[in-house]
N, C-alpha and C positions, 0 to 999 in steps of 0.2 A: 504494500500500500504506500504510495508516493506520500511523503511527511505531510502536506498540504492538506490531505485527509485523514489527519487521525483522528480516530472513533470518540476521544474522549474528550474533545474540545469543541466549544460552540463555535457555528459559522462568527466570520469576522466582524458578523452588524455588531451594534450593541453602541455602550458607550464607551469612549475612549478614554480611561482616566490615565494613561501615561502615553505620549509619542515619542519617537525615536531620540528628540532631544533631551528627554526629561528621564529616559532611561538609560543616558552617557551620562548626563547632570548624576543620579544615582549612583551608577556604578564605578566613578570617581568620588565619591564622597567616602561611599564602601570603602573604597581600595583608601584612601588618607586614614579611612577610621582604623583596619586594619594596622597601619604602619604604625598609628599612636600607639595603637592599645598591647603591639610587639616589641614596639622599640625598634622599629626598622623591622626589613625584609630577612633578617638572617633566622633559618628555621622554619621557615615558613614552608608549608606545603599546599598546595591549590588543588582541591577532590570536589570534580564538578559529580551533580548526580545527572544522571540524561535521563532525558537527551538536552532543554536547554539548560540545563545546569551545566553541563561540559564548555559550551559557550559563554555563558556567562563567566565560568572560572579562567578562562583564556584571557578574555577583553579584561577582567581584574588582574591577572597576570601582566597584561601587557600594559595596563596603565602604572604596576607598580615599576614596573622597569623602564616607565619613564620618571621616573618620580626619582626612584633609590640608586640607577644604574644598575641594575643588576638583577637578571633573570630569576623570576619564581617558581620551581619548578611545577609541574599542572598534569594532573591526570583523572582519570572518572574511577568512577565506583558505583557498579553495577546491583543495586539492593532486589532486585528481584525474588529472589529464593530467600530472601529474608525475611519477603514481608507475610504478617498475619492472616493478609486476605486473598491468600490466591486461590484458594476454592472458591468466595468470592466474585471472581474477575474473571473477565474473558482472558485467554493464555495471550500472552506477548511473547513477542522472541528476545532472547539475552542481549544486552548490549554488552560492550566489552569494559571490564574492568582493569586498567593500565595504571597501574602506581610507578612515578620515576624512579628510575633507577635509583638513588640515596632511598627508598624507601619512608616507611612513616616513625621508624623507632627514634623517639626522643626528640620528635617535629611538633613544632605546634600544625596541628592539623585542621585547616579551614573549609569544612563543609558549603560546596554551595549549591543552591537548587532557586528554582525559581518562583515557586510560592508554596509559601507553609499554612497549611490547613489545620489538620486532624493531628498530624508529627508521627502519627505513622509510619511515613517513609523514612524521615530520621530516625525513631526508634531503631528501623534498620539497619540504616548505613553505621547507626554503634555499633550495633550486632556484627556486620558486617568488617566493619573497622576492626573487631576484635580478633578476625579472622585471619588478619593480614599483618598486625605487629601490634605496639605498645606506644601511643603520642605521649609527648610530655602533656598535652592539651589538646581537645577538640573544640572549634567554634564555627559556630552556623553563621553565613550569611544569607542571605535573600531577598529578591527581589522586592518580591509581595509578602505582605505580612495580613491573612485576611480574615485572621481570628478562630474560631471555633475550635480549639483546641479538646484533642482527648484524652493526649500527655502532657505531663508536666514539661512540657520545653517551649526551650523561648529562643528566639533569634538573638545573635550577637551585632548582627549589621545587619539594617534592613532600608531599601530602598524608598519602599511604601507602604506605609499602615495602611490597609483600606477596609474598611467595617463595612461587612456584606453581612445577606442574610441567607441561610441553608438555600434558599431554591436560588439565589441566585449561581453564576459562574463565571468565573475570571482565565479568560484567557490569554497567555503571553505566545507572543511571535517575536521570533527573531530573524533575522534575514540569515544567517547561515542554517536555518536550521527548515524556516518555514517560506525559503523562495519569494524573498519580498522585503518590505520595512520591518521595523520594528513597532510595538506597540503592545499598551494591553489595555483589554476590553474586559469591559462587564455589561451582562446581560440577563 
């Protein structure tokens, strides 16, 4: 199925509460609040969850190595088989989980996805994380931040609070991922 049509995301009408500007605006603020809250890019490791999470952890990779000089390394982390609800869910197929080479042992480890909900999928990606090494620290960033929580977690960086209600749905597009601009809607 061409990314354009994935099953779990509303057509592109709706309202647009972030556009392509305001989602660089973001994702540079992200990337400065990360460097505060490390003391610089040293240790640092970037674990996008996909699929846009993979891209958003790139574009913060690459704003930090404009900022510090100096590359972050960046890779995904595949929670699938992690999570709670796959009997649930219709079957997806695996994306690949790529951790850089230095690995996660004794990294601060910076989760990023691109809207937190339920925290379900993070529950995961600990689980997950745990599978793979030992961070000195894990911290979430995110796009969207749009409430309803089931677990106790909370984002470390987040681009946009948006207080929705259960029926509605928020969808984020990214142009490498979804053949186009960026944007996220709610509808």
């Amino acid at each position: 199925m061409p990314p354009t049509q994935q099953p779990d995301l509303p057509p592109v009408d709706g309202r647009t509460v972030l556009d392509s500007r305001d989602i660089t605006r973001a994702l540079t603020r992200i990337s400065h609040e990360i460097l505060e809250r490390n003391k610089g890019a040293q240790d640092i490791v970037l674990l996008g969850i996909p699929s846009r999470g993979v891209h958003l952890a790139s574009r913060i990779a690459a704003k930090i190595t404009e900022v510090e000089g100096a590359a972050v390394p960046v890779g995904s982390l595949d929670v699938t088989m992690y999570r709670d609800d796959l009997r649930l869910r219709p079957a997806r197929a695996l994306a690949p989980t790529e951790i850089p080479s230095e690995g996660i042992d004794d990294k601060v480890v910076v989760l990023v996805d691109d809207v937190l909900y339920s925290g379900r999928t993070i529950r995961s990606a600990l689980d997950a994380l745990n599978d793979i090494g030992r961070p000195r620290a894990v911290q979430l960033a995110v796009l969207v931040d749009r409430g309803h929580r089931e677990l106790p977690i909370r984002a470390d960086f987040v681009g946009k609070n948006l207080p929705t209600s259960l029926a509605e749905k928020v969808a984020v597009r990214l142009a490498e991922y979804d053949d186009g601009e960026d944007g996220v809607t709610i509808r």
